[in-house]
Every structure is written in C-alpha cells, then in structure tokens.
C-alpha positions in Angstrom: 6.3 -21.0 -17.4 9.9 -21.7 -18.0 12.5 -20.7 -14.7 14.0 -18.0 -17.7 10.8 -16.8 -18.8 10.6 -16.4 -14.3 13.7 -15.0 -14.3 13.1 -12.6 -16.8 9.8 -11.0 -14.8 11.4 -10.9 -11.4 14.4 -8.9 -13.4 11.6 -7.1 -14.9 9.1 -6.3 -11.9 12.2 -5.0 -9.7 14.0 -3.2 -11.7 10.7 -1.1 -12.5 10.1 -0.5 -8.9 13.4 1.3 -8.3 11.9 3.0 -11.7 8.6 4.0 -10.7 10.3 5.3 -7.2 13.0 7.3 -9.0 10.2 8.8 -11.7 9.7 13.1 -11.0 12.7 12.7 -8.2 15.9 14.7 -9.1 18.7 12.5 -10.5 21.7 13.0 -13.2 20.8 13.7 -16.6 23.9 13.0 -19.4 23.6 12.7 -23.1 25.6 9.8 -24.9 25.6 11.3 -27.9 24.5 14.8 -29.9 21.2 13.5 -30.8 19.2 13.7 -27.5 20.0 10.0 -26.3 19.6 10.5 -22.8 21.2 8.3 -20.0 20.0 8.7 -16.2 21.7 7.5 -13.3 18.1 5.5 -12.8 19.3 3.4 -16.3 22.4 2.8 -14.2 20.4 1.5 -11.4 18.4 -0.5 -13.0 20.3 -2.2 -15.2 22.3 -3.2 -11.7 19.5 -5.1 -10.3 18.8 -6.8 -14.1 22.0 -8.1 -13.7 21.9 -9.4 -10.3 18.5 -11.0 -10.5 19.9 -12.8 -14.0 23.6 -13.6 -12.4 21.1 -15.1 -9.2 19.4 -17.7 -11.3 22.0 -18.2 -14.2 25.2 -17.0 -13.6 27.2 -18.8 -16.8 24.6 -16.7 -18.8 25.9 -13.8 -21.8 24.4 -11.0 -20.9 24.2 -7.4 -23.4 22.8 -4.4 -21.9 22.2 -0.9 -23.2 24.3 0.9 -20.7 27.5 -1.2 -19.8 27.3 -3.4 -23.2 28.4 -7.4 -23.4 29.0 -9.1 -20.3 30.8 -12.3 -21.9 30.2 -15.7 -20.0 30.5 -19.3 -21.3 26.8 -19.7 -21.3 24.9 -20.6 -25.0 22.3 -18.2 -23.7 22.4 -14.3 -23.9 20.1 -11.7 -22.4 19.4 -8.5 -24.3 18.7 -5.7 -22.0 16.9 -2.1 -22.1 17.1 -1.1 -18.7 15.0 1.5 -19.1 13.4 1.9 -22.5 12.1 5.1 -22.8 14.9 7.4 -21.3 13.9 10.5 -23.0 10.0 10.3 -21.5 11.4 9.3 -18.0 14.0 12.1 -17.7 11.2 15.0 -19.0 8.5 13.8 -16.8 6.4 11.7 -19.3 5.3 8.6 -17.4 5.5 6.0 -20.8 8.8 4.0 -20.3 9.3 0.4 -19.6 12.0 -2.2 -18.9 12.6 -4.6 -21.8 14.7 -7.9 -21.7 14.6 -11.0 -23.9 16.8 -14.3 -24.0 18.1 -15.7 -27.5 19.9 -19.1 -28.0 22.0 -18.3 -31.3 19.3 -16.7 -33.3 16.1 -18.1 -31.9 13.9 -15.8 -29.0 13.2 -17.5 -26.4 10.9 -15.3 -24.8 10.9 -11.3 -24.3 9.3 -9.3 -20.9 8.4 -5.6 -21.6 7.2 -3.8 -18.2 5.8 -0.5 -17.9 6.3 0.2 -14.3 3.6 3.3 -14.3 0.4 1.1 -15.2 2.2 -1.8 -14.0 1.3 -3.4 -17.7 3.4 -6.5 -17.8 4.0 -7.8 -21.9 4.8 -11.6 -21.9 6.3 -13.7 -24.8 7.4 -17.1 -25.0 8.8 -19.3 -28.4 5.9 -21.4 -29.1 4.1 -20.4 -26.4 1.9 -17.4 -27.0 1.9 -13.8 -25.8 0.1 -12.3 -22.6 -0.7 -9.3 -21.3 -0.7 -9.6 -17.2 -1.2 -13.0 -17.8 -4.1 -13.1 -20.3 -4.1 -13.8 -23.5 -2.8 -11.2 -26.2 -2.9 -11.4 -29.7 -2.4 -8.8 -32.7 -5.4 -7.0 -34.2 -7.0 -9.4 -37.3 -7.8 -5.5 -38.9 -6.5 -6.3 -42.7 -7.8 -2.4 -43.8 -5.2 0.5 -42.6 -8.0 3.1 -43.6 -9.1 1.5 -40.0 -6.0 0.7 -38.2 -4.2 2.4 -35.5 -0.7 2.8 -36.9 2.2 4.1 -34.1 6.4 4.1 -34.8 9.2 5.3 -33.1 12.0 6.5 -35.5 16.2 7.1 -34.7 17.5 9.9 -33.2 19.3 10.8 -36.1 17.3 10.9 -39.6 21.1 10.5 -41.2 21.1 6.9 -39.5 17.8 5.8 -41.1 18.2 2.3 -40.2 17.1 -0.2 -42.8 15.1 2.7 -44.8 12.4 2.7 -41.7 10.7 6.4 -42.8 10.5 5.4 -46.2 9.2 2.1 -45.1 6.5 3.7 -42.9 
C-alpha cells in the first residue's frame, strides 16, 4: 500500500471517529443553499482533521474540500474531499453517511477511501491496483440481466440542475 493510499485511511478512520461521536449529539445545523444542502458544524470538524492528517504527511499537496473549497499548494497532487458525505442523513438521525477522499495527478485517480464510520465499512481503491472492502477483495456484480439487479442512485438537490441528464439517464 502506497504512504498516500496510508494517508488517505488515517484521514479517513479519524475523521469518522469525531463523526461517529458527534452522530444523535446536538450541534449547528445551516443550509448552504434553498435546496436542503445541509452543513453541520461536524463537516467543519472533520474536514479540520482531513486537512491536518494530509498537511502531516504531504504538506506541498493541493487540497479541495467540500466545505472551505481549494487550498492551492505547489504540489502536482490534489486531494478531493467530502468531509462528511451524507450531511442530510447525519443531521436527521439516519446513521448512513461516510467520509470520502481521493488523490488525482492531472486527471488520473490515484486511489479513493470511502468510510462509513457507523459499520466501520472501509471502501479501498488504488490505480491498477484493485478495490477492497476492509481489506478483502471487492469487485462489481458480473449480473448482465437488470430484471435481476439491484439498481440504487442518488439524484441533485435541485431537479432544475439535472446534471448531465442523470434522471433521464437512469
């Protein structure tokens, strides 16, 4: 495992801890917008210790969060971060949120971490080098019939923003 790939879990494992603490506790509750996109003071909080464990390790690294946006650096490498992916479930007491980060070079992924502090699920991906699920093995279905398949989507806030025609194309 790669020290970014590392990097990316420890960012990943600690950030949901202050997550999973701060879950059914009473914390602020703001809207960024009209459309129900929710912001908690436990995105801010999280999105702190992202930061920190990234800046620890690699501290020339570009770094683009949700919350706080582009932290420019002189580093090739940029981190894309959801703090806490899932806002709208944390904030009304639904325990199915996670932290999401990946690091790109240019275009190309280098490898992505989704945790999901409640069942402590931890979603691996590396370029080249597979995806795991808690450390084993994960793959897609090989299901080719969708009379048989499990299908499940998120769409945008706003049906006027319809990005890239995603409820027609589901």
């Amino acid at each position: 495992m790669n020290s970014i790939l590392q990097t990316a879990i420890d960012a990943a494992q600690k950030a949901g801890k202050v997550l999973k603490e701060g879950f059914g506790t009473d914390y602020t509750i703001s809207s960024k917008s009209q459309f129900h996109d929710l912001v908690t003071e436990y995105d801010h909080k999280s999105e702190a210790i992202i930061i920190e464990t990234i800046r620890f390790s690699f501290p020339h690294h570009q770094i683009l969060t949700e919350e706080s946006g582009h932290h420019a650096s002189d580093g090739d490498i940029t981190w894309i971060i959801d703090p806490l992916d899932g806002t709208v479930n944390f904030a009304h007491g639904i325990p199915f949120f996670c932290v999401s980060i990946a690091a790109i070079q240019g275009n190309v992924i280098l490898c992505g971490v989704i945790y999901s502090p409640m069942t402590e699920e931890l979603f691996t991906a590396e370029t080249g080098g597979g995806a795991f699920l808690n450390g084993q093995s994960y793959t897609v279905t090989q299901q080719t019939s969708l009379l048989h398949s499990f299908l499940v989507t998120g769409f945008p806030y706003s049906i006027k923003e319809n990005p890239l025609h995603c409820i027609e194309n589901f």
